[in-house]
C-alpha positions as a printed Julia matrix, in Angstrom:
46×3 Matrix{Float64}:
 107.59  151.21   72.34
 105.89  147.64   71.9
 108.88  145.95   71.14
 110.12  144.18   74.49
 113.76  142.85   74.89
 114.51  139.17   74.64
 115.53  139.18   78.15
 112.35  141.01   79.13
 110.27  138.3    77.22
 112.07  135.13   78.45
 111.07  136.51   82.09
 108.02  136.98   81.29
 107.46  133.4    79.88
 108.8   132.28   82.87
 106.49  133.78   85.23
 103.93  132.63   83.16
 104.92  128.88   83.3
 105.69  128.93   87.18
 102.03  130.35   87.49
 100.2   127.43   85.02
 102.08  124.91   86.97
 101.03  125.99   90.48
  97.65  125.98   89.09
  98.42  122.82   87.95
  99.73  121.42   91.19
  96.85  122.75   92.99
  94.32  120.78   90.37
  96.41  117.94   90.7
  96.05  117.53   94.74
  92.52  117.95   94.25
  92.22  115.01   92.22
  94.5   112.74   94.23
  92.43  113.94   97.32
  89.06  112.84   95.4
  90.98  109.53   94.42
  92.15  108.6    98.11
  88.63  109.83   99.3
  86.84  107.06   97.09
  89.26  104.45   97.47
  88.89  104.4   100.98
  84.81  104.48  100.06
  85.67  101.33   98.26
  87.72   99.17  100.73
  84.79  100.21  103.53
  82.72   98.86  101.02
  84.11   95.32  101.07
């Protein structure tokens, strides 16, 4: 009863990938966030 259906597989995949690229959204704001944060740093600097 291991075997899974190609259907059953694909969805899984799927779920998989939508999950990774929230994460990756999420890791990605972050970053822009810490960008915008020291930019601004920067031109106060000046």
């Amino acid at each position: 009863m291991g075997d899974r259906s190609p259907k059953s597989n694909h969805k899984l995949a799927a779920q998989k990938q939508t999950k990774t690229d929230a994460v990756n959204h999420a890791k990605q704001r972050v970053i822009n966030a810490q960008q915008a944060t020291k930019q601004a740093a920067a031109a106060k600097k000046r």
